[in-house]
C-alpha positions in Angstrom: 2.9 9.4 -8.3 2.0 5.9 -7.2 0.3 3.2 -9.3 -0.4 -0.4 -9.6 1.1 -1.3 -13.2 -0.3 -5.3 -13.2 0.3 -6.7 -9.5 3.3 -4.6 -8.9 3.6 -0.9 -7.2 5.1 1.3 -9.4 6.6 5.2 -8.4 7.4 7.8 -10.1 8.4 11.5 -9.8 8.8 14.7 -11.8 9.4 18.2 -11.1 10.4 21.3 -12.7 12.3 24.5 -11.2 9.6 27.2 -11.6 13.2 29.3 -12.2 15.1 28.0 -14.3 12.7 25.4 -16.0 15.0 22.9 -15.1 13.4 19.5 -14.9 14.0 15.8 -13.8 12.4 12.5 -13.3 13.0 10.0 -11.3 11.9 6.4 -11.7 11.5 3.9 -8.7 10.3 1.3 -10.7 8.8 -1.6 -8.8 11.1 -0.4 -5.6 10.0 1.0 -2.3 8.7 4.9 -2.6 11.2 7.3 -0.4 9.3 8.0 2.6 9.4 11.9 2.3 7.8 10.9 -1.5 5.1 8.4 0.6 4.6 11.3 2.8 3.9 14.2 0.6 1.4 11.6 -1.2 -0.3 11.0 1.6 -0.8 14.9 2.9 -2.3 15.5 -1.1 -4.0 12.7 -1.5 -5.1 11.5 2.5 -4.8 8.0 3.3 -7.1 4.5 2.1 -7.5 1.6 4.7 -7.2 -1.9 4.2 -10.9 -3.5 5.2 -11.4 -7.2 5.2 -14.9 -8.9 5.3 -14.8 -10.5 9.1 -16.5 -13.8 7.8 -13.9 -14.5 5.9 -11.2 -13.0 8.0 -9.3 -16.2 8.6 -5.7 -14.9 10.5 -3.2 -17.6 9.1 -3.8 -16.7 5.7 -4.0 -12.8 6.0 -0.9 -13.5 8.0 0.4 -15.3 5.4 -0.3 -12.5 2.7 1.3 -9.5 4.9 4.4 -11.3 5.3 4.7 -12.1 1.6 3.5 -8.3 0.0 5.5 -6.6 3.1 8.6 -8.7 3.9 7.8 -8.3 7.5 8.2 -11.3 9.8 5.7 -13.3 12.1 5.3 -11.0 15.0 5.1 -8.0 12.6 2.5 -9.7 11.0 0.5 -10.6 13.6 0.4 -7.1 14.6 -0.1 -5.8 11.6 -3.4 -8.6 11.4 -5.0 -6.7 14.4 -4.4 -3.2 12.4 -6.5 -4.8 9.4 -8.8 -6.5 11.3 -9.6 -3.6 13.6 -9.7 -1.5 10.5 -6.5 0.9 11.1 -4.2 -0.4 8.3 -3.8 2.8 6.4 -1.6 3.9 3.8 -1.7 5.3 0.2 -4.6 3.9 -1.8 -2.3 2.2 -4.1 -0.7 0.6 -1.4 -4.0 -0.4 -0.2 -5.5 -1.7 -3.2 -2.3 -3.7 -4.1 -2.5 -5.7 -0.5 -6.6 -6.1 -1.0 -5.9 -7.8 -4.7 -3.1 -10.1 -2.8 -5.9 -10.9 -0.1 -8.5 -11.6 -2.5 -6.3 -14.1 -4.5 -5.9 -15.8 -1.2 -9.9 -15.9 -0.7 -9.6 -12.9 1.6 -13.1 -10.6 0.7 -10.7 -7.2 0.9 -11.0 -3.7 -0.1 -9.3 -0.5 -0.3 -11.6 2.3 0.8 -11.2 6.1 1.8 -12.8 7.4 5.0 
């Protein structure tokens, strides 16, 4: 599971062996989510895009907010601007909705939305 706890995008996981009854959870706190975790979310729950309103799509500062929520650098996030703007940023909706909040504090209209 994947949720926004306050700003911050939290993970967890638990399972249980349908054998044994063996179970475990693992906590990922405010880290990134494993990638074969991200992926199985993804294939239950499909994917949520990142939309922002084109009048007040101004680059520099969605620029600005990519680089700071992602850690990616400049040419990363000038790529990853054309994704958003074109409207093929996708990822988990958490994922989403925690990018659209970090826009909207920047004066970005943003939303996370499901096709």
């Amino acid at each position: 599971m994947q949720a926004l706890v306050g700003d911050q995008l939290r993970w967890d996981v638990e399972s249980t062996c349908s054998a044994c009854g063996f179970a475990e959870a693992v906590c990922g706190g405010a880290g990134a989510m494993p990638a074969e975790r991200r992926a199985q979310m993804l294939a239950e729950h499909g994917a949520a895009w990142l939309q922002v309103d084109p009048p007040s799509a101004r680059s520099v500062t969605i620029m600005r907010v990519l680089r700071a929520e992602l850690g990616i650098d400049l040419i990363e996030a000038r790529a990853t601007l054309h994704r958003v703007l074109d409207g093929e940023y996708s990822g988990t909706l958490p994922e989403m909705e925690h990018l659209a909040r970090a826009l909207r504090r920047a004066g970005i209209s943003a939303a996370a939305t499901r096709r």
